[in-house]
C-alpha positions in Angstrom: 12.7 -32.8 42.1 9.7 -33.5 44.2 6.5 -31.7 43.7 6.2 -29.6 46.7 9.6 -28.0 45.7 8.3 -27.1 42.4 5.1 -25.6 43.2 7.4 -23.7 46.0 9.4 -22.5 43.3 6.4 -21.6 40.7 4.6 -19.5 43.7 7.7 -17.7 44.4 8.1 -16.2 41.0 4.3 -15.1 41.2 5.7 -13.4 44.5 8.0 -12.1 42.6 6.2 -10.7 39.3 3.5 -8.6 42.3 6.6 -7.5 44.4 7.8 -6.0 41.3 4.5 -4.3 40.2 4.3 -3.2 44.5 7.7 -2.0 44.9 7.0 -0.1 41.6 4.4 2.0 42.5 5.5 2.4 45.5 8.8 3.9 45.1 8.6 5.6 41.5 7.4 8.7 42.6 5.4 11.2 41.1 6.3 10.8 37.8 5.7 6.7 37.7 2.2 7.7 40.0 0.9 9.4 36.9 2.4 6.2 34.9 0.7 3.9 37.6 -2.9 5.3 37.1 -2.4 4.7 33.1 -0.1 2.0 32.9 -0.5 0.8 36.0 -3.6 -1.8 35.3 -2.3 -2.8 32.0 1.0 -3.8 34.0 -0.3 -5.5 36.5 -3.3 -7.4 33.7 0.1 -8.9 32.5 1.7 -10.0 35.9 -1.9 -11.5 36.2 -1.5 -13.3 32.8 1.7 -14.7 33.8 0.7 -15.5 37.1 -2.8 -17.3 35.2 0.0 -19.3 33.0 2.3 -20.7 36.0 -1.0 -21.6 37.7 -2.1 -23.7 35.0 1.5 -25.1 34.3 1.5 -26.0 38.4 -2.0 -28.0 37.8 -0.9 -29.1 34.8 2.3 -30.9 36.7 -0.4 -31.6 39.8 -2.3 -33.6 37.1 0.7 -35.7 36.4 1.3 -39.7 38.2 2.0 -39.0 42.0 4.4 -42.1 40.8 6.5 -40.0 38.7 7.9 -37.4 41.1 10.8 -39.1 42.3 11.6 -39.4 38.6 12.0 -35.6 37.4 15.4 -35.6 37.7 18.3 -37.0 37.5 20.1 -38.3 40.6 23.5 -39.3 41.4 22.8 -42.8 42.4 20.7 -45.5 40.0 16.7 -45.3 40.8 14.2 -48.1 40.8 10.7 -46.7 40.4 8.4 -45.9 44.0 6.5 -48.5 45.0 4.1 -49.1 47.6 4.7 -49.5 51.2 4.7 -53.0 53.5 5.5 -55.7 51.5 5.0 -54.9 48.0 8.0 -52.3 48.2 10.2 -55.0 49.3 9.7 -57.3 46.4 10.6 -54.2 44.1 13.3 -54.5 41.9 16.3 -53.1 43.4 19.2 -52.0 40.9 22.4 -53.3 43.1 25.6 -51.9 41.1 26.6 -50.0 38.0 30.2 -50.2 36.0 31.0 -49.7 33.0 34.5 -50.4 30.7 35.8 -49.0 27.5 35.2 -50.8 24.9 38.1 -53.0 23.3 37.1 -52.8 20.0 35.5 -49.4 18.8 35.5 -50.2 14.9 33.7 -53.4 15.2 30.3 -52.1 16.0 28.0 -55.3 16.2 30.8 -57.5 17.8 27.7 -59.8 19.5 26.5 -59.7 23.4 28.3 -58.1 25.9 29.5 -61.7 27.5 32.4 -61.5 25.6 33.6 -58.2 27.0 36.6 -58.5 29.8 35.6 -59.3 33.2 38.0 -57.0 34.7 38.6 -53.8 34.4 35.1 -52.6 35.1 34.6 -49.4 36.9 32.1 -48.2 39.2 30.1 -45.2 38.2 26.9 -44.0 39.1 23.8 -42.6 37.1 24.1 -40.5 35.6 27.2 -40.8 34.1 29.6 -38.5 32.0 33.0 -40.3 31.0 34.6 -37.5 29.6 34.9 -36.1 33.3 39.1 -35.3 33.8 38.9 -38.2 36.5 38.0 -40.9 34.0 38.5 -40.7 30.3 38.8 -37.1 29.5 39.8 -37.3 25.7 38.0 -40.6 24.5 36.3 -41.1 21.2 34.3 -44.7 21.0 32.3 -46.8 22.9 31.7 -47.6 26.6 29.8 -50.3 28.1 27.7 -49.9 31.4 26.8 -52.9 33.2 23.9 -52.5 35.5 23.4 -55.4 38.2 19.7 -55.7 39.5 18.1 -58.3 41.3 14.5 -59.2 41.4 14.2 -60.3 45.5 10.5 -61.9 45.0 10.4 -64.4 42.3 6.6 -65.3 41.4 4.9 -68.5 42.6 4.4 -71.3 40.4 1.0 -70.3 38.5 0.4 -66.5 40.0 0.4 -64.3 37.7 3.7 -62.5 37.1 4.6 -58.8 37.5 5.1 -56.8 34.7 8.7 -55.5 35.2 10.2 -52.5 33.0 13.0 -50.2 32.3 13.7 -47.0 31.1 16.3 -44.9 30.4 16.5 -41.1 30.6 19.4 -40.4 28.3 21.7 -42.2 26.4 24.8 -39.7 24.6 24.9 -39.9 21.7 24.1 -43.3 20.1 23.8 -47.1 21.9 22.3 -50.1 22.3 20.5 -52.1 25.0 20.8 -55.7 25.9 19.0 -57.4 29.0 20.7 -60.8 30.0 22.9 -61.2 27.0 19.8 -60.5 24.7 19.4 -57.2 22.5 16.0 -55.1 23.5 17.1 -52.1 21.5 19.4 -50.6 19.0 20.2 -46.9 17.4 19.9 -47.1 13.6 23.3 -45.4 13.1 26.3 -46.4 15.1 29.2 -45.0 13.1 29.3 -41.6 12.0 26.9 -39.8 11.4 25.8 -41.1 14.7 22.1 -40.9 16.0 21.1 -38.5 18.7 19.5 -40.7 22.0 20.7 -37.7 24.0 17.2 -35.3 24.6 15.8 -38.9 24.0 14.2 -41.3 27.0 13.4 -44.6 26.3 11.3 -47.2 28.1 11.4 -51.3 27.5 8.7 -53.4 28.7 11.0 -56.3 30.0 10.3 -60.1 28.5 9.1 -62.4 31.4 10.8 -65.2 29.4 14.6 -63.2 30.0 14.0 -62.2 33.6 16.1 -64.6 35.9 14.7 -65.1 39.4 17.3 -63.9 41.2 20.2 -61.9 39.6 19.8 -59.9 36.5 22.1 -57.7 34.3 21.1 -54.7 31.9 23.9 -53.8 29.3 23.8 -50.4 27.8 26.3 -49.7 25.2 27.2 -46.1 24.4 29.2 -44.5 21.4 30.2 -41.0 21.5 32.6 -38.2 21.4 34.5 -36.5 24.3 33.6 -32.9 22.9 29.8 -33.6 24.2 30.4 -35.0 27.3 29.2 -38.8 26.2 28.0 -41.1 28.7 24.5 -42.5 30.1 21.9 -40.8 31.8 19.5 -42.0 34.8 18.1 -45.5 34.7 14.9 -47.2 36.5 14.0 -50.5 36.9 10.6 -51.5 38.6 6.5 -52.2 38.1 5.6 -51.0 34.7 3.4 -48.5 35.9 5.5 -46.6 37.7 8.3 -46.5 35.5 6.0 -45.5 32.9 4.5 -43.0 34.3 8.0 -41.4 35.3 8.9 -41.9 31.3 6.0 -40.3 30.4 7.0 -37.2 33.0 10.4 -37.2 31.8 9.1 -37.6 27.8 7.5 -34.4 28.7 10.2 -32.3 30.3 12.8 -32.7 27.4 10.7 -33.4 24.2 7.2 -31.9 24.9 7.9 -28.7 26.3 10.9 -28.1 24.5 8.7 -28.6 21.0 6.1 -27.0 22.6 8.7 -24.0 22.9 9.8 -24.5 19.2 6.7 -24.3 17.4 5.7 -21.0 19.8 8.8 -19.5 19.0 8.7 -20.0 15.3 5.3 -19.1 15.0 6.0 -15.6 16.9 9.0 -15.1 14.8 7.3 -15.2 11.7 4.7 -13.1 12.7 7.0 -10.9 14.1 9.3 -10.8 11.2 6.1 -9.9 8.8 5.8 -7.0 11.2 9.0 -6.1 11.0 9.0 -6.8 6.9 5.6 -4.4 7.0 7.1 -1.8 9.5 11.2 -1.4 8.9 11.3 1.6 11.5 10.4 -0.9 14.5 13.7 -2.5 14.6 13.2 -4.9 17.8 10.4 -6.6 15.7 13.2 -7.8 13.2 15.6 -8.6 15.9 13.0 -10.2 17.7 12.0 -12.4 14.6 16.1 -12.9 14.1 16.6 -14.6 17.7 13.0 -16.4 17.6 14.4 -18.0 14.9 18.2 -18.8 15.6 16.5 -20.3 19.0 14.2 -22.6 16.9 17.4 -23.8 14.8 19.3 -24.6 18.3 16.1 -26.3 19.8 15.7 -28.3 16.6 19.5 -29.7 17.1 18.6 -30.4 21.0 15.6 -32.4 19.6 16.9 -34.2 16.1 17.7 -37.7 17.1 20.2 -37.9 13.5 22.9 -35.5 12.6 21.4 -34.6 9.3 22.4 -31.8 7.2 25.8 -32.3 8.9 28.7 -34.9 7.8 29.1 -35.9 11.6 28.9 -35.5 14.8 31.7 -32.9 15.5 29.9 -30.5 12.6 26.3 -31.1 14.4 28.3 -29.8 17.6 29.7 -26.8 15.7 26.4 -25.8 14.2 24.2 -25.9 17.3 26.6 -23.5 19.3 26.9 -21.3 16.4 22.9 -21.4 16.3 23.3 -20.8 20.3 25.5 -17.7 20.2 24.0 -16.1 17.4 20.4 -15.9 19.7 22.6 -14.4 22.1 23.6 -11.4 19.9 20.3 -11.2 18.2 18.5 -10.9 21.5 21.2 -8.5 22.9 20.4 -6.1 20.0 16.8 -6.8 20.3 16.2 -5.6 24.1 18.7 -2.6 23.0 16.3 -1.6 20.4 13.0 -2.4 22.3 14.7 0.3 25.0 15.5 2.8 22.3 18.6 3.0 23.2 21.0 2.9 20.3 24.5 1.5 21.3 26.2 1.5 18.5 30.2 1.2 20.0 28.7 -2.1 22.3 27.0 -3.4 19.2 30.3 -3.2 17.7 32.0 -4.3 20.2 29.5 -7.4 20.1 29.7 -8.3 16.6 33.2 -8.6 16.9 32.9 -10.6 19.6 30.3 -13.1 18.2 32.7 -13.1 15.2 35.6 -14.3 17.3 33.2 -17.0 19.2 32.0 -18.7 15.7 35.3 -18.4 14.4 37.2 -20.5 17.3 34.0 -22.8 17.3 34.9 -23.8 13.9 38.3 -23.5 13.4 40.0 -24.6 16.7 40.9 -29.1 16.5 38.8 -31.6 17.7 41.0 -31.9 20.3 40.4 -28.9 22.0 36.9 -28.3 21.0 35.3 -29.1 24.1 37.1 -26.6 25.9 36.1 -24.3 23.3 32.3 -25.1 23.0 32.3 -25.0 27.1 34.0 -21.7 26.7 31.5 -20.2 23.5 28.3 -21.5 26.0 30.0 -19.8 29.1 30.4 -16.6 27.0 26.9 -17.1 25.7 25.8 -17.0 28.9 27.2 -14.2 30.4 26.3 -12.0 27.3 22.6 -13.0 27.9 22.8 -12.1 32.0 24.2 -8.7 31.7 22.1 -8.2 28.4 19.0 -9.3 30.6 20.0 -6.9 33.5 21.3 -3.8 31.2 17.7 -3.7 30.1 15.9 -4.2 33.7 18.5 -1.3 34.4 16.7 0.9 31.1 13.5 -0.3 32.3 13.6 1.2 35.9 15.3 4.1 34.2 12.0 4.9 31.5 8.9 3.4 33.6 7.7 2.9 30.3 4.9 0.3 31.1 5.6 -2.1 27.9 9.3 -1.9 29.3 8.6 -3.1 32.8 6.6 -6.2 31.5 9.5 -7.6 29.9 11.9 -6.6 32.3 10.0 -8.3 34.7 10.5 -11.3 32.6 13.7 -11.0 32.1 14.3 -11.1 35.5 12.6 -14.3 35.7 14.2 -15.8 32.8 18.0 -14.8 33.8 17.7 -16.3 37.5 16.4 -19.5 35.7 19.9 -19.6 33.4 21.9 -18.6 36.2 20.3 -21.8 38.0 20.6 -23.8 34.8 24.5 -23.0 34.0 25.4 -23.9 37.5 23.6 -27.2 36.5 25.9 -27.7 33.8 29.1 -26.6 35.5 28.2 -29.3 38.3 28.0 -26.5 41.0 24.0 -27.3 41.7 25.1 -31.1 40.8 21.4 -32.4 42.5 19.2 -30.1 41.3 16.7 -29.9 38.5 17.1 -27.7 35.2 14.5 -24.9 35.2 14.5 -24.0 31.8 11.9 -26.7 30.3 9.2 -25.2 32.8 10.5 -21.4 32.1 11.2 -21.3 28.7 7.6 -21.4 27.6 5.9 -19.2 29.6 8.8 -16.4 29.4 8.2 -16.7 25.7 4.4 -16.0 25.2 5.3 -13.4 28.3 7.9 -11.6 25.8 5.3 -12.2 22.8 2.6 -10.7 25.1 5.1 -7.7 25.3 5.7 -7.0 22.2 1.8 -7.7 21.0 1.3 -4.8 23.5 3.4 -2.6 22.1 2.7 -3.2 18.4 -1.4 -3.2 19.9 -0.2 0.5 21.1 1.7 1.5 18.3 -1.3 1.0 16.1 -3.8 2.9 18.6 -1.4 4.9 18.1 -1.7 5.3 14.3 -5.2 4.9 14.4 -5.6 8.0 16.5 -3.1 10.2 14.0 -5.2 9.1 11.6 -8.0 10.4 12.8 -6.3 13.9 13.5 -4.6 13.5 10.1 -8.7 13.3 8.7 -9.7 16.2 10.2 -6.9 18.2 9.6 -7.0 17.7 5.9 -10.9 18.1 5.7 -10.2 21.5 7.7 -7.2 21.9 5.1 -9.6 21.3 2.3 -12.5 23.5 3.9 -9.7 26.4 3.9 -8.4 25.9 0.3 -12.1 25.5 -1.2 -12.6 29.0 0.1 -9.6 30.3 -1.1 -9.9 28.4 -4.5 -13.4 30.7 -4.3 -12.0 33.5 -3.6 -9.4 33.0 -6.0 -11.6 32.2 -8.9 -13.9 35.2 -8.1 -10.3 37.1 -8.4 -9.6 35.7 -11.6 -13.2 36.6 -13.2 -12.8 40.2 -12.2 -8.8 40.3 -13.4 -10.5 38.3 -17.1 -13.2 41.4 -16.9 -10.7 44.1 -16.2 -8.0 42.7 -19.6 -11.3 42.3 -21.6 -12.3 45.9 -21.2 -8.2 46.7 -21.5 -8.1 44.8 -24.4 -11.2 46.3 -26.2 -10.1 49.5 -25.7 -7.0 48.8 -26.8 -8.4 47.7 -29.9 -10.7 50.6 -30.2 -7.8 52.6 -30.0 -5.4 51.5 -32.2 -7.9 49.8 -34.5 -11.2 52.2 -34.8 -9.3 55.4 -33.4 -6.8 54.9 -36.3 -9.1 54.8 -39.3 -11.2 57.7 -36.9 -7.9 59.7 -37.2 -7.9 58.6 -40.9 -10.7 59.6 -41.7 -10.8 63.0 -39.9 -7.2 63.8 -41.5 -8.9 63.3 -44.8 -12.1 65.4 -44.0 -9.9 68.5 -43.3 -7.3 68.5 -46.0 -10.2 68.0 -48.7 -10.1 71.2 -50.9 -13.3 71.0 -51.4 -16.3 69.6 -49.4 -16.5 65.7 -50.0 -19.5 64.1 -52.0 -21.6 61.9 -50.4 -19.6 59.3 -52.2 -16.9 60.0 -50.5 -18.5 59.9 -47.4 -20.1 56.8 -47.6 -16.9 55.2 -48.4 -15.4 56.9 -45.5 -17.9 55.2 -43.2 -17.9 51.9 -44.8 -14.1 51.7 -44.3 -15.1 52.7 -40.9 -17.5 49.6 -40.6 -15.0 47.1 -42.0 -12.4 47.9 -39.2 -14.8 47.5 -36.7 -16.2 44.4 -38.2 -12.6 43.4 -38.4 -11.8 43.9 -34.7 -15.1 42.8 -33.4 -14.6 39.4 -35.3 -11.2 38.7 -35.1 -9.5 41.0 -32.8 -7.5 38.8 -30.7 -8.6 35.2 -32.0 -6.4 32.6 -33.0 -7.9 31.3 -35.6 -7.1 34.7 -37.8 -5.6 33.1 -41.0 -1.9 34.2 -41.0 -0.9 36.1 -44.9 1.5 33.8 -46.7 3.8 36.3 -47.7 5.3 39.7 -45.6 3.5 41.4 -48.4 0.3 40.0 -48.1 -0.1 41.2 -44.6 1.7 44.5 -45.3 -0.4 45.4 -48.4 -3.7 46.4 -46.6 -1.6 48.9 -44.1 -0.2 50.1 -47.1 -3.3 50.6 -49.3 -4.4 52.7 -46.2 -1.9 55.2 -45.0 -0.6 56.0 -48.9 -3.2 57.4 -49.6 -3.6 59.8 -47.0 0.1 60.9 -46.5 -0.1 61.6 -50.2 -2.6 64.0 -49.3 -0.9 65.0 -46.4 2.6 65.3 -49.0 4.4 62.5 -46.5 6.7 60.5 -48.3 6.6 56.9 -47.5 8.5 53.9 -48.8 8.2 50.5 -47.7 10.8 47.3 -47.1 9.9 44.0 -46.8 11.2 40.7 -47.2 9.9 37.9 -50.2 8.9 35.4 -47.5 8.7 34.5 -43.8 11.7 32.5 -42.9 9.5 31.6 -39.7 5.9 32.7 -40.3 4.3 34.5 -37.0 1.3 33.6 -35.8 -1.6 34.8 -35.6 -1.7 36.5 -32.4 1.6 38.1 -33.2 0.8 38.7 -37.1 -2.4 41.1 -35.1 -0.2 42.6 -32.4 2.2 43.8 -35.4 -0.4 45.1 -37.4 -1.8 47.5 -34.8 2.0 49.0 -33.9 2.0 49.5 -37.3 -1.3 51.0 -37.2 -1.0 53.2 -33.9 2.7 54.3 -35.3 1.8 55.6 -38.6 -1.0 57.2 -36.3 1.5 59.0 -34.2 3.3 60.0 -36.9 0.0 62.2 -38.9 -1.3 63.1 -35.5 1.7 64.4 -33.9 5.3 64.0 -35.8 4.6 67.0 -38.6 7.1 64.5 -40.5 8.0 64.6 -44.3 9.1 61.3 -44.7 7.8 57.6 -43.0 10.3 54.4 -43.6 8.8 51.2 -42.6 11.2 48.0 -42.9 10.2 44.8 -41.9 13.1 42.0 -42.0 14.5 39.3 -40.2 17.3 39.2 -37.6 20.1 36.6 -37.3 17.9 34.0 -34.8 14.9 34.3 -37.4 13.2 36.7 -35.0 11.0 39.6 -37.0 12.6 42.9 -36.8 9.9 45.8 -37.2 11.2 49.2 -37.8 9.3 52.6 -38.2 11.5 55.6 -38.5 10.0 58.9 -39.4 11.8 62.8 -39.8 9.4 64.7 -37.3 10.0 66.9 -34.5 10.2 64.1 -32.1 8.7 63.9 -28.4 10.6 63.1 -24.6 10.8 59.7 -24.3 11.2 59.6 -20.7 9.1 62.6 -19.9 6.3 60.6 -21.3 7.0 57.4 -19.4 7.0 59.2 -15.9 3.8 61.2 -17.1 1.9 57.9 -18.3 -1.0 59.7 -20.4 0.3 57.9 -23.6 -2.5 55.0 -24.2 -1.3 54.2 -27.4 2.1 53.7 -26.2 1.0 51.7 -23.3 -0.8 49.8 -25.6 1.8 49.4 -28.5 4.0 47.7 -25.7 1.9 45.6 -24.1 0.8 43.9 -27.2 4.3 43.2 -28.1 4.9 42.2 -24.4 2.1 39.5 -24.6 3.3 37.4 -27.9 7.1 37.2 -26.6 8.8 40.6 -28.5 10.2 44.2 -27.7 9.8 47.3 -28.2 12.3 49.6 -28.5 11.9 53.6 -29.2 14.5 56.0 -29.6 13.1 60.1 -30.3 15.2 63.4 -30.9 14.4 66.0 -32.4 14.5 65.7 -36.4 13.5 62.3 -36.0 11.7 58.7 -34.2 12.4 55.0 -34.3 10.1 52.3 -33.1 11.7 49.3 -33.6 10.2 45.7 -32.7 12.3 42.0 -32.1 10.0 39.3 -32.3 10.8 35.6 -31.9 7.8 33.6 -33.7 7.6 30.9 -31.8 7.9 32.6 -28.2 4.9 32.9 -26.7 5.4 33.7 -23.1 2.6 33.5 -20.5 3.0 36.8 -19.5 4.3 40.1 -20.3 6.4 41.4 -17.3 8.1 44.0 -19.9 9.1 47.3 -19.6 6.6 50.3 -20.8 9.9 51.6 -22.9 13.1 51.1 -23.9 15.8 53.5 -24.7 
């Protein structure tokens, strides 16, 4: 295609990205204005991107041989390279007819120079040539032979210096071999199966003086291929080495450069992508992204391997690179689906079962039919790209999302470009020049630029909640250090307020009990006590207070070993003064502790025992005092202290709460894990206690009393 009609073609689609970024703000209304004044300059920094990259891809083709123009296709007819006007041009080589003939012999594969082939038979094609077209030989498998008849019309003068004369081929599909004048320039390494790959291949022969006849010459291109990818030989030039150079060197960059230019940038993205993806699972389109950048790289690489390898042959190679081709086409499908957020989970069904069907006929249908099936697969392929191309332009328009408008705008480009191209193939645009090698590229890095936008904004994103995130949990923190203050100030006074409770507790049933004692005693003396007496009174009195002062609730009291070990002090006590007071008392207890108590428990048991017994001289006017201690089926410590005395209103003195010893009594029970239980009539009280030694509860949410 000439060079005007490229950079034609190159300033249109700039046209196009600004028309779209016009038209945009133009008609999107008030809700894409406040986009526009956002978004807006971000949008239109990436139309000027892209339009930065087609400008340098124009220059870049500007800075190419003016020479090499005519060459960047592939005509109908056989080319000889530009020359110069007057007469130069007419002593140019001049390619004069091109035939070509099946070969008689397919198996025998270095048979010896073409002269031997038949001299009939021969039919005229031109370049470039398919022979698997349904005019010619539709279904054949093997070798053809083209034949191309060039003259040279100037022959050099004796002692001038000759001109350098050279060919080159664009394509040859899918292995060959070149002769010139019955001798061999050129040769593929494999001509049997696995065949080599000269189809995404040019190749370019300096021509031998010593072969060149002065008049009539003949170039003999043998071909060996298979119908099912449409075999045959691609465009040939004869002329001046430079010029036919310079149009390889074009052509060497249109379908190997920029095609593995293309690779490497889609592999590279993918993998980056994919580690996004691998580091972020919620953004799907990264991993589908990463899925068709690579599934393009592994159809790319089978446009650009000149051997069949890691496939058996040919037919397998052809099998694989439309698998390759169809599964990019699903894989980008879902991607622009799940860069629109918008889940479609029925057409993504409806798509996998489709792509399963494609790869299935690809490799299962004969090798008979599989050209019509691999035409069919890349037709399918095809439409499945457009309609997944303009569903999203579709979503696009629909969200004015900015990141969504790039790459719809893309899209755009990219589908019109394969529309062009698979017109190409179908021989509908039969004269016209693939796109794709110019597009491919730059719609890549536009897509890449895309999605780097998004991820760029889905990390500003992130940054900024982590900054709110900051503050809100230094605010979060400034709030529960306060609280944690006034919590802890809370918890001092509450410490305070069961310190005091608990020392008058123990003042209570500790020092008020020997207090009661001691009184008791005082007043049923029959005589007035000797100071003896009294000074044992009051050193009695000291030793209970030294006793509750150093080990009134501690831990570290030393548990007795026996039941009557601890019982034998209470008992020494209270014997002696209900003897005076003529109070019968008898006491039960067991040899041992099956489960010793500790000594929290062993403390809280000793001063219910103590305020009891208490009661029971202060207020019971009993006869007779049993105290039992034993243990109960589970092991637990059953306290029991039943007098014969007038009794009291159990309930009467729970709703009138003036009974501290009581109160007490229970919640020291209530705080090692046990229960008190008090049943009262008239003629008689019981006060029992269950205690489990090894229950120790963290608090005491027990009732005052239980009937």
């Amino acid at each position: 295609m000439p060079y005007n009609h490229l950079r034609w073609q190159l300033l249109f689609l700039m046209r196009m990205v600004s028309m779209f970024c016009s038209l945009s703000r133009l008609f999107g209304g008030q809700r894409l204005a406040a986009f526009a004044g956002v978004a807006g300059p971000r949008l239109c920094g990436a139309a000027a991107l892209a339009w930065a990259g087609m400008v340098v891809l124009a220059a870049l083709l500007h800075t190419l041989p003016a020479q090499a123009q005519g060459a960047h296709g592939s005509g109908t007819a056989p080319r000889t390279a530009p020359q110069a006007s007057g007469a130069a041009a007419g002593c140019a080589p001049q390619i004069t007819d091109v035939h070509a003939v099946r070969g008689q012999d397919p198996g025998d594969v270095r048979r010896g120079p073409p002269t031997r082939l038949p001299a009939s038979a021969w039919t005229p094609v031109t370049l470039p040539d398919r022979w698997s077209d349904p005019h010619r030989w539709p279904h054949f498998d093997g070798e053809v032979w083209y034949r191309i008849d060039w003259r040279l019309p100037c022959p050099s003068a004796p002692g001038a210096a000759a001109t350098d004369v050279a060919l080159s081929l664009d394509s040859l599909n899918m292995a060959g071999e070149v002769w010139l004048n019955g001798t061999l320039l050129w040769r593929d390494r494999h001509l049997t199966e696995p065949l080599s790959r000269s189809w995404f291949m040019p190749r370019y022969w300096l021509l031998p003086a010593h072969l060149l006849r002065p008049d009539a010459n003949a170039v003999w291109v043998r071909v060996l291929g298979l119908h099912v990818q449409s075999p045959g030989l691609g465009g040939a030039q004869i002329g001046p080495a430079d010029g036919v150079f310079a149009a390889y060197q074009n052509l060497l960059w249109r379908q190997r450069t920029l095609l593995t230019l293309n690779l490497a940038v889609s592999g590279t993205l993918g993998v980056l992508f994919f580690f996004a993806w691998a580091m972020r699972r919620s953004e799907k389109a990264y991993g589908w992204y990463a899925l068709a950048a690579f599934t393009w790289v592994l159809y790319a690489a089978s446009l650009l391997a000149t051997e069949t390898w890691p496939f058996r042959d040919s037919v397998m190679a052809a099998r694989a690179n439309m698998t390759a081709l169809v599964l990019y086409v699903a894989a980008f499908s879902v991607f622009t689906a799940r860069f629109a957020a918008r889940p479609t989970p029925r057409m993504d069904k409806a798509l996998a079962l489709l792509v399963f069907a494609m790869v299935a006929m690809v490799w299962l249908c004969t090798v008979s039919a599989l050209d019509h099936v691999l035409l069919a697969a890349f037709l399918g392929a095809a439409l499945i790209y457009l309609l997944a191309c303009l569903r999203f332009v579709v979503w696009a328009l629909q969200s004015r999302q900015a990141d969504q408008l790039m790459l719809a705008a893309c899209l755009t480009v990219f589908a019109v470009v394969g529309a062009h191209d698979v017109l190409i193939l179908v021989r509908l645009l039969p004269d016209a020049v693939p796109w794709t090698p110019y597009s491919s590229l730059a719609v890549t890095l536009c897509m890449a630029l895309v999605l780097g936008w998004r991820l760029a904004h889905t990390m500003r994103r992130i940054e900024r909640f982590n900054v709110e995130l900051t503050h809100s949990v230094a605010h979060a923190r400034a709030e529960l250090q306060t609280t944690m203050a006034r919590e802890h100030a809370l918890v001092l006074r509450n410490t305070r307020l069961n310190e005091r409770l608990g020392i008058a507790h123990e003042l209570h049933d500790g020092l008020g009990g020997s207090l009661v004692r001691s009184i008791a005693m005082v007043e049923q003396a029959r005589a007035p006590l000797e100071n003896r007496q009294v000074l044992s009174i009051l050193k009695l009195l000291r030793d209970d207070l030294r006793q509750m002062i150093d080990s009134g609730s501690s831990t570290g009291v030393t548990v007795p070993a026996t039941p009557q070990q601890w019982l034998a002090p209470l008992r020494h006590r209270f014997t002696r003064l209900f003897d005076e007071l003529d109070i019968r008392s008898s006491w039960h207890y067991p040899p041992d502790w099956q489960q010793p108590p500790n000594a929290l428990q062993c403390l809280a048991l000793t001063r219910v025992v103590e305020e009891a017994l208490t009661n029971v001289i202060k207020h019971s006017r009993a006869s007779q005092v049993d105290v039992t201690l034993a243990h109960g089926d589970d092991q637990d410590v059953v306290l029991r202290i039943e007098d014969d005395g007038v009794g009291f209103d159990v309930n009467a003195v729970q709703a009138a709460g003036v009974s501290v010893g009581m109160r007490s009594m229970q919640a020291r029970i209530a705080r090692v894990g046990g229960e008190l239980y008090v049943q009262s009539v008239p003629g008689g009280t019981v006060l029992t206690v269950h205690l489990l030694p090894a229950l120790m509860p963290d608090s005491a949410p027990a009732p005052l009393y239980r009937d």
